[in-house]
N, C-alpha and C positions, 0 to 999 in steps of 0.2 A: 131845279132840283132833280130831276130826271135825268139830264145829265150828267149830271155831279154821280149819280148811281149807275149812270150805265157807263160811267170813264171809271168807277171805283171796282166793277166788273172786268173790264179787255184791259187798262193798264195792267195788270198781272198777269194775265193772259200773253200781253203783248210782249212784258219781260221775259219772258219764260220762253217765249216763242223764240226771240230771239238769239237767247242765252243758250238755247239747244240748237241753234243754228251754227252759233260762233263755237261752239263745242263741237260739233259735227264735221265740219271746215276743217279745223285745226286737226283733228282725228284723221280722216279724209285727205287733208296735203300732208300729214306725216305716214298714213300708208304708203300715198304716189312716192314721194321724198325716197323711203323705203324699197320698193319694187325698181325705185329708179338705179340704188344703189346696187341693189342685188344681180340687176340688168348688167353693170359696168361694172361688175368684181364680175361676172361668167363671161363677158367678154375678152376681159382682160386676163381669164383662167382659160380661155380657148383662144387666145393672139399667143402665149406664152408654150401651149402645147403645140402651136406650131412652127412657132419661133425657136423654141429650143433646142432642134434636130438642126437646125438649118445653121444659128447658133455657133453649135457644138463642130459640125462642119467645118465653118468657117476658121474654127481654135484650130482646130487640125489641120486647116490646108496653111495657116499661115505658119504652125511649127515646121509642117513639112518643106510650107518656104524657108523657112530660117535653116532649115537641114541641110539645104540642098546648097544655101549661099555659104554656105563653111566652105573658107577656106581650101581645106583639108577635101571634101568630097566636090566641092568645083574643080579643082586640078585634075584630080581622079578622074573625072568623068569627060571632061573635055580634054585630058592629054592628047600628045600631038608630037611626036622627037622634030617632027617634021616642020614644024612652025616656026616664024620668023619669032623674035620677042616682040615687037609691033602685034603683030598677028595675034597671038598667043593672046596678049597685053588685052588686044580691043575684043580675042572673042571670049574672054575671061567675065569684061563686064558686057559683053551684049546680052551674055547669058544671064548677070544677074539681074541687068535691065529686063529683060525677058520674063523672068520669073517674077518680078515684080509686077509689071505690068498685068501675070496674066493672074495673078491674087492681087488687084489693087480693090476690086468688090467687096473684099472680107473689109476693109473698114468699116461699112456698115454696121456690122454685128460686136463690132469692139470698143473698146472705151478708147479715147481719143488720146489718153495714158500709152495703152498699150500701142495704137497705132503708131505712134511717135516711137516710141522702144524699136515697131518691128523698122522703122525709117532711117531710122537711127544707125542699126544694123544693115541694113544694107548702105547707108552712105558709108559704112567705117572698113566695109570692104571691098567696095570700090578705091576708098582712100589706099587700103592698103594693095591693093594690085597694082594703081597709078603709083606711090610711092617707090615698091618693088623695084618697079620698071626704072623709075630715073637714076638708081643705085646704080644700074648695069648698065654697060653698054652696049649697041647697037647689035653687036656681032654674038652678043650672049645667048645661048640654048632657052628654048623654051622649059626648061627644066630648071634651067638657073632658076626662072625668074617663080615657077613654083615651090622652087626650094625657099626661097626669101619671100614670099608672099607668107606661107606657113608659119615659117621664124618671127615674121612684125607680128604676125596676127596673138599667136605662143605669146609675143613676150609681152601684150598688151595687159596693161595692169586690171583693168574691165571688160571681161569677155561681153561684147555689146550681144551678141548672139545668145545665147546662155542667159545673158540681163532680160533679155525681150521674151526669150522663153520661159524664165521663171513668171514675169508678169502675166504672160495669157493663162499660165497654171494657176496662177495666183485668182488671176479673172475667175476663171473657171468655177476654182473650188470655190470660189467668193460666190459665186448664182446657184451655186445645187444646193 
């Protein structure tokens, strides 16, 4: 009988005990839960304020590559009366192998869309300078062969350069 009164005493005791334990717990993992989140949104609110410069760079220097492999401003800048068409021909694309090569890093910072667009572009002007070239022959000006490099690029029904450029703008405006 005795203990029938003193288990009719701590059984209640004992429910309660533990029913503010499992209450406490559950309270307790949903603060950590909580602070855990708030921890990985300020992290990822300080990766993104650093990221973003670096980023924004990286749109920039691949427009400025897509600038640079026009056509139109590779002739310009690498003219030469003086060059064979061979010559001309390979330092046409060393140069835009060159430029490529030295923004091949910026694909980190872009979507694998646009990287393909700025690839794109540079293989369709390479196309078109190796093209160019086998129109003419051997004894042709290096002028020829910038004058017909310009004209395929012109009469191309998709400006791939332009294409690749609207996509990083597109990128861009798409993250701010």
């Amino acid at each position: 009988m005795v203990i029938l009164e003193i288990i009719k005493y701590i059984l209640p005791s004992i429910v309660v005990f533990f029913t503010a334990y499992y209450l406490l717990k559950q309270q307790t993992d949903r603060e950590i839960a909580l602070k855990d989140k708030d921890l990985q949104q300020e992290k990822i609110k300080k990766n993104n304020e650093l990221l973003l410069p670096i980023r924004l760079q990286a749109y920039e220097r691949l427009i400025l590559f897509l600038e640079r492999i026009h056509p139109y401003q590779l002739i310009i800048r690498n003219s030469n009366p003086n060059l064979s068409l061979f010559n001309f021909q390979t330092l046409l694309i060393k140069s835009i192998r060159d430029e490529y090569e030295h923004n091949l890093s910026q694909q980190l910072y872009v979507s694998d869309k646009s990287w393909q667009k700025v690839q794109n572009a540079k293989e369709e002007c390479i196309k078109q300078v190796n093209f160019a070239a086998t129109k003419l022959d051997s004894n042709a000006k290096s002028s020829d062969l910038g004058g017909l490099v310009i004209e395929g690029f012109a009469a191309l029904q998709v400006n791939p350069i332009q294409e690749a450029i609207a996509e990083l703008k597109k990128e861009v405006h798409k993250g701010l």
